[in-house]
C-alpha positions as CSV (number, residue, x, y, z in Angstrom):
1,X,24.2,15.0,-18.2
2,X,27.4,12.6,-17.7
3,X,26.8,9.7,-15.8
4,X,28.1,9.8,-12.1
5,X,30.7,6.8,-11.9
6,X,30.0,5.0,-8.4
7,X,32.2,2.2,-6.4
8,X,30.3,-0.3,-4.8
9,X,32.4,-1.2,-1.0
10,X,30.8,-4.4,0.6
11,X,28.9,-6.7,-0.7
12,X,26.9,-8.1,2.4
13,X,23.3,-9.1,2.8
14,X,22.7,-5.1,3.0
15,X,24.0,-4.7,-0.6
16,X,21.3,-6.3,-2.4
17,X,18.1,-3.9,-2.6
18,X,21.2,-1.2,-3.6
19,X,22.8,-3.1,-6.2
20,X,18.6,-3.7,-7.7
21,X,18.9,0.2,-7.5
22,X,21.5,0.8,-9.5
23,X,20.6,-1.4,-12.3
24,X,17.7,0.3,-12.3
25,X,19.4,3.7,-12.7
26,X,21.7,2.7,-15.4
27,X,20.6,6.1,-17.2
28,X,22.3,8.2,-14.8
29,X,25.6,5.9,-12.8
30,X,27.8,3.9,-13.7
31,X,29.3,1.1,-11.7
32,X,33.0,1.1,-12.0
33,X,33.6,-1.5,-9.3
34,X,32.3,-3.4,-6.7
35,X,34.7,-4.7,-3.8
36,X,34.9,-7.2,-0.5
37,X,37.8,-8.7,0.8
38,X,36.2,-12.1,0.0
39,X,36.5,-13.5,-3.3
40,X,33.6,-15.9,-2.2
41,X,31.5,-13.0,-2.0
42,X,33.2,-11.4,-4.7
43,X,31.9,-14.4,-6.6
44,X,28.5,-14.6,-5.5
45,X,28.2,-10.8,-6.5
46,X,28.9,-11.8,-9.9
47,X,26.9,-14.4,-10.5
48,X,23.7,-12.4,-9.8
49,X,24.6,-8.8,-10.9
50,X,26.4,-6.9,-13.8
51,X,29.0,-5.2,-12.4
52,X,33.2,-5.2,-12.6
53,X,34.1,-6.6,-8.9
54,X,37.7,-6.0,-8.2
55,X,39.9,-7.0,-4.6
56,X,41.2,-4.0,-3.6
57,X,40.1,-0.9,-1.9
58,X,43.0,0.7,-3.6
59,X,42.1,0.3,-6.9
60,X,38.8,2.5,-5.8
61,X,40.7,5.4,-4.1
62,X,43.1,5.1,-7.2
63,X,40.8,5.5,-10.1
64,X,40.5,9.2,-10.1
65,X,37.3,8.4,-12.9
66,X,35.4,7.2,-9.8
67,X,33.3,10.3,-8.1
68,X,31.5,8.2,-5.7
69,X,31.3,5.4,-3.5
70,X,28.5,3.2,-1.7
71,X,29.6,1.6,1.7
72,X,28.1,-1.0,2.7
73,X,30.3,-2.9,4.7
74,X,30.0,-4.1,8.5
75,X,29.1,-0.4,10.9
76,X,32.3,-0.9,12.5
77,X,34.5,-0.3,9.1
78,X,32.2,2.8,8.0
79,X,34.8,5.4,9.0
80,X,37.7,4.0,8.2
81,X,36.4,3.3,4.9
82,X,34.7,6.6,4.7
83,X,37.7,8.5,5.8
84,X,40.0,6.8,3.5
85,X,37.3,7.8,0.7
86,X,36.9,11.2,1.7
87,X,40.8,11.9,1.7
88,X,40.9,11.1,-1.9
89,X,37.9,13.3,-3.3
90,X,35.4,10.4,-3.6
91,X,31.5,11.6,-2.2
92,X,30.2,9.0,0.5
93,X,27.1,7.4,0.6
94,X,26.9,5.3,3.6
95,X,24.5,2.5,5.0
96,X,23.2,2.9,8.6
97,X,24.2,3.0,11.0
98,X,26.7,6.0,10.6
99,X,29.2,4.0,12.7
100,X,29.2,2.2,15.6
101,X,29.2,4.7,18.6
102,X,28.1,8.1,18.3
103,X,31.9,9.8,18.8
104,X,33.0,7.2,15.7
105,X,29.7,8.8,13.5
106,X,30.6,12.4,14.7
107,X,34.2,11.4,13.3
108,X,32.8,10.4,9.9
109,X,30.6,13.1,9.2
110,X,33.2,15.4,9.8
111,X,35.6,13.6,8.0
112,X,33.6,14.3,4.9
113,X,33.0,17.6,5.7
114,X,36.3,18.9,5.9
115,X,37.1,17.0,2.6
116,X,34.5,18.8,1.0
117,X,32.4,15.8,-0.3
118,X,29.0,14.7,-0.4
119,X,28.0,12.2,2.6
120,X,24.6,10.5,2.3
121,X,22.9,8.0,4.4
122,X,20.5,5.5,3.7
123,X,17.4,6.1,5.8
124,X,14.9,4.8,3.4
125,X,11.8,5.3,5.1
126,X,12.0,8.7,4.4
127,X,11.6,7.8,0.7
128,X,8.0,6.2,1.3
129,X,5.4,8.2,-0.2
130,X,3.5,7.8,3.1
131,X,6.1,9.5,5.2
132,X,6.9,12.2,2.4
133,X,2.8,13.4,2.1
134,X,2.9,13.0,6.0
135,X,5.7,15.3,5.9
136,X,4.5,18.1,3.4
137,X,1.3,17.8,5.3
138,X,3.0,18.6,9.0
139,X,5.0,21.6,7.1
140,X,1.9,23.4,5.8
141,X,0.6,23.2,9.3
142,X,-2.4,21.4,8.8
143,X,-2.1,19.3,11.5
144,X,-1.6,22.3,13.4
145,X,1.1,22.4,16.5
146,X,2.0,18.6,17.0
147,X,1.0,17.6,21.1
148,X,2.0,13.9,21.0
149,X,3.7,11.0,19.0
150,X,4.3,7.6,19.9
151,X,6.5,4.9,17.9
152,X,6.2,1.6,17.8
153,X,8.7,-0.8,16.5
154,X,7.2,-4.6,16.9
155,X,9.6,-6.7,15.0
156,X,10.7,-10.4,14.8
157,X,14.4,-12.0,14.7
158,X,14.9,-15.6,15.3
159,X,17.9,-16.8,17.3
160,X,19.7,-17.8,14.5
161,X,19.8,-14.5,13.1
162,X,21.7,-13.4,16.4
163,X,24.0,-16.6,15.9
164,X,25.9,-15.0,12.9
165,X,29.5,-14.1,14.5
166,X,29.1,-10.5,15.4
167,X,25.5,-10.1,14.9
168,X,24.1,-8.2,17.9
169,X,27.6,-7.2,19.0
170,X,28.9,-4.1,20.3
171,X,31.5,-4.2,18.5
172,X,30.3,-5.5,15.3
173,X,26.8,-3.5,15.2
174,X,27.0,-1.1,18.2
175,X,23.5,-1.9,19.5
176,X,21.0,-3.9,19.1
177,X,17.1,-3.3,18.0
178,X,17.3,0.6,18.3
179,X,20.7,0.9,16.1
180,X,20.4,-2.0,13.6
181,X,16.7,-2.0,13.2
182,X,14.2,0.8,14.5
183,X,16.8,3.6,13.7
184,X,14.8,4.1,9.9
185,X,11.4,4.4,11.9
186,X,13.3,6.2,14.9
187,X,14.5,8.9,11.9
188,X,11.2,9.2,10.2
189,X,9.2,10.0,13.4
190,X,12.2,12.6,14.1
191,X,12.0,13.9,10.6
192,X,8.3,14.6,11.2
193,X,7.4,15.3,14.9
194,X,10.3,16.9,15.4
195,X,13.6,16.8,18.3
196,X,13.3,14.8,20.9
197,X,14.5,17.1,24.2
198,X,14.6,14.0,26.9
199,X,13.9,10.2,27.8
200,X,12.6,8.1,30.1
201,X,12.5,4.5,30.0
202,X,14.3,0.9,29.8
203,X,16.2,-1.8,27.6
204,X,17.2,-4.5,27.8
205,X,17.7,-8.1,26.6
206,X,14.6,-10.3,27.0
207,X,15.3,-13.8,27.4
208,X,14.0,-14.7,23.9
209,X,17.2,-13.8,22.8
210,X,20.6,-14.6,23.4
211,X,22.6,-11.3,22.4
212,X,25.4,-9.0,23.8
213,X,22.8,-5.6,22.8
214,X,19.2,-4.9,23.8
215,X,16.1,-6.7,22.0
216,X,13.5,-5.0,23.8
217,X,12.8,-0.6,24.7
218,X,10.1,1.3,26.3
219,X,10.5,4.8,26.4
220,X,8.4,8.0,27.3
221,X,9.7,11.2,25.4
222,X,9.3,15.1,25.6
223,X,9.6,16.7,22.6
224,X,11.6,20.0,22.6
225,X,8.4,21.8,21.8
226,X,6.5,20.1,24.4
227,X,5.1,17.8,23.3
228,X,4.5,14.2,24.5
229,X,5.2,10.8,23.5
230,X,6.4,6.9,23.8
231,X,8.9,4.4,21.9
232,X,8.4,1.2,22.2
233,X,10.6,-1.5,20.0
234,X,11.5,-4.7,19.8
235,X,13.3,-7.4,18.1
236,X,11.0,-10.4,20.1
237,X,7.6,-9.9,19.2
238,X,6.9,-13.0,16.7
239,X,6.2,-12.9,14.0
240,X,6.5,-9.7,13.6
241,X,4.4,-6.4,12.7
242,X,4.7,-3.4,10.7
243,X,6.2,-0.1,12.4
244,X,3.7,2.3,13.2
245,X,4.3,6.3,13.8
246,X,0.9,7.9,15.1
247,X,0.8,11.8,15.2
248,X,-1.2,14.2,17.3
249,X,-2.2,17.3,16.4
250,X,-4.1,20.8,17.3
251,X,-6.1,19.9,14.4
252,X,-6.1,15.8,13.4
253,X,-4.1,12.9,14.2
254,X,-1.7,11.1,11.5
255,X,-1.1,6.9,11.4
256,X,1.7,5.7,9.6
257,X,1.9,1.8,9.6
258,X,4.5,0.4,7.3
259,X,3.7,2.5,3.9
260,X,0.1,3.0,4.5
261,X,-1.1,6.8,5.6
262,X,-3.9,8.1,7.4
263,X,-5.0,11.7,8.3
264,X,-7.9,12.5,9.7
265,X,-8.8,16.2,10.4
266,X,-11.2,17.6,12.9
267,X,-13.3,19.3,10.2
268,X,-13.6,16.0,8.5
269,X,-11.3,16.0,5.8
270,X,-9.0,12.7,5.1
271,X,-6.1,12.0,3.7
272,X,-4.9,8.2,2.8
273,X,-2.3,6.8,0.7
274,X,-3.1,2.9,0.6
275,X,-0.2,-0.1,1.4
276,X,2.0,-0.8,-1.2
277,X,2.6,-4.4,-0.1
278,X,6.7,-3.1,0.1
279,X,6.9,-2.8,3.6
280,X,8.2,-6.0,4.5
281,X,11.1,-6.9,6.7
282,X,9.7,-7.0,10.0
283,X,9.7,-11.1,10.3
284,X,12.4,-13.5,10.1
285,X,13.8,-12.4,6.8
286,X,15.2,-8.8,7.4
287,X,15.6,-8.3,3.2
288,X,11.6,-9.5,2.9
289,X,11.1,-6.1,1.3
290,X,11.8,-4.9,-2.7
291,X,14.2,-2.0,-3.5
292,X,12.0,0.9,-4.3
293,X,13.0,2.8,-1.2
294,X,16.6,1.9,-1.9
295,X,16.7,3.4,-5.2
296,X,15.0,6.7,-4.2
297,X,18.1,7.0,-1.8
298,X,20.8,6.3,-4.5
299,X,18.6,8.1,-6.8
300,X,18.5,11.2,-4.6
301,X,22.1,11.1,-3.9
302,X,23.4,10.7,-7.6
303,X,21.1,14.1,-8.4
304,X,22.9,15.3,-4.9
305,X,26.3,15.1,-6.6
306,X,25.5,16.0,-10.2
307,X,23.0,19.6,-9.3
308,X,25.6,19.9,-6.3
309,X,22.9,20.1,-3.4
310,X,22.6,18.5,-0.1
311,X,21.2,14.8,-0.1
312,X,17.6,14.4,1.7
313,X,19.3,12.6,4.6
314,X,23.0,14.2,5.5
315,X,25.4,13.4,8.0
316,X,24.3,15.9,10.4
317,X,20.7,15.1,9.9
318,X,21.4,11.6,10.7
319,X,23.6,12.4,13.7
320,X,20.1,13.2,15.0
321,X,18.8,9.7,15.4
322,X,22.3,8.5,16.2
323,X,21.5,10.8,19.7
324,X,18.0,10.1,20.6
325,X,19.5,6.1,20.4
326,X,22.4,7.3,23.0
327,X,20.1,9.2,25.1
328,X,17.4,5.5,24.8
329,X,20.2,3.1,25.9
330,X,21.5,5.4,28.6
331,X,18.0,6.2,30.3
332,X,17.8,2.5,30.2
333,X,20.9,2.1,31.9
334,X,20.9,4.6,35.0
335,X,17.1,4.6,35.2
336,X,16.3,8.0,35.2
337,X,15.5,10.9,32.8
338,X,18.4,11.7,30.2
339,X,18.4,14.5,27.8
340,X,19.2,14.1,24.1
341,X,22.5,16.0,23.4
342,X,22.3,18.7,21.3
343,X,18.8,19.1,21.3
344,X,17.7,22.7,23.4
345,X,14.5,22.0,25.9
């Protein structure tokens, strides 16, 4: 099989783990180009990776040889960029968040629907081979119908990650822990336990940090099939911890903390899958992690395009979180129970 020729848009602190990726996956893609309005960055790109950079978006969207491209510029540029991509036949895979707000991710998705090309997004936690046997486990239904779950997102930035212009913006990152952080452990719990139907709860900035967005959320959640459960994240608890999803069922409970797994059934059966010392990132350095889950994402989405399937984590399927966030943020605004749109009761 050819190999799938990929543009690389933004080149960040977010492109690192991706650009590991795709060295990796030399076999199957081929990096045309690689592009940020700053040469300084441009520069530094160079210096540490393999790949053709060049300064214009144009020369992308011109090159008719390119059949993909990786965005992984500020949230706020993702559908402008994506659109612009979209329009000229090039499949998307885009960084989270989708955009911004909601209305802006709605806009992107659909943008590349009506195009007719492949949008991915990079969820990578759904890639851990904790949350994937967690997941094959729940479909079998050996954990029976699932009565509770509760989330808990415990992480660590200093105020001089905050200090970066735009970081913890609105208008830069749309929101603060739920949208730039716990939306990859927000997904995965989603993936597994299923919708969320409504919220109750708070958030807010703690006075650890000095932000425009909320560093701190406690939530309590019904499930659309009943089912009970709490969110509770954080961007203040030094030094940080690993995220943790636990899972109750008719018939055992399920523990997910970082990559480590743990089933335990009522009969007395067990299921564990041991740390893989890769789930990093929840202190001071947000990249303290290595790029296995990245390239299972770019992975997944070259074989998307080239066997023409659906990625593991579409558009739509990320709209999901992108809700459950709204639904978080606005319970924590009027102080009362909101429902998740687009989730039935």
């Amino acid at each position: 099989m050819k190999k799938t020729r990929i543009a690389i848009v933004g080149l960040g602190m977010a492109v690192t783990p991706h650009a590991k990726g795709l060295v990796d996956l030399a076999d199957v893609v081929d990096v045309a180009y690689a592009y940020a309005p700053s040469q300084a960055r441009r520069q530094s790109f160079s210096e540490r990776f393999p790949f053709p950079t060049c300064d214009s978006l144009e020369t992308i969207l011109d090159d008719s040889s390119v059949e993909a491209v990786a965005i992984f510029s500020p949230a706020n540029t993702h559908l402008d960029i994506a659109r612009r991509c979209a329009a000229a036949g090039k499949h998307v895979l885009l960084e989270k968040p989708i955009d911004i707000t909601t209305a802006r991710a709605e806009a992107t998705v659909a943008a590349c629907r009506e195009a007719g090309v492949t949008l991915g997004i990079v969820l990578q936690h759904r890639f851990r081979p904790a949350g994937m046997r967690l997941a094959e486990v729940i479909a079998a239904g050996e954990l029976g119908r699932i009565v509770g779950s509760s989330t808990v997102i415990r992480l660590w930035r200093p105020q001089s990650y905050y200090d970066e212009p735009g970081r913890g913006s609105f208008a830069r990152d749309g929101g603060g822990v739920l949208l730039s952080q716990g939306i990859h452990t927000l997904d995965l719990m989603l993936s597994l336990a299923g919708p969320i139907a409504e919220v109750t709860g708070f958030a807010a900035t703690t006075s650890v940090h000095r932000m425009e967005t909320e560093d701190m959320v406690c939530a309590a959640a019904r499930f659309a099939n009943g089912a009970f459960g709490t969110i509770d994240a954080t961007t203040a608890a030094y030094p940080g911890f690993l995220e943790r999803i636990e899972i109750i069922g008719e018939k055992g409970s399920a523990t997910i903390a970082g990559t480590e797994l743990l089933v335990q059934f009522q009969d007395g059966r067990r299921i564990a899958i041991e740390p893989d010392g890769s789930a990093g990132g929840a202190g001071a350095d947000p990249m303290a992690y290595p790029h296995d889950h990245h390239r299972a994402v770019m992975a997944d989405f070259i074989d998307a395009i080239q066997t023409g399937r659906e990625p593991k984590v579409t558009g739509e399927e990320a709209l999901k979180v992108h809700r459950l966030i709204d639904a978080l943020i606005e319970t924590g605004k009027v102080g009362r129970p909101v429902a998740v749109r687009g989730v039935g009761a």
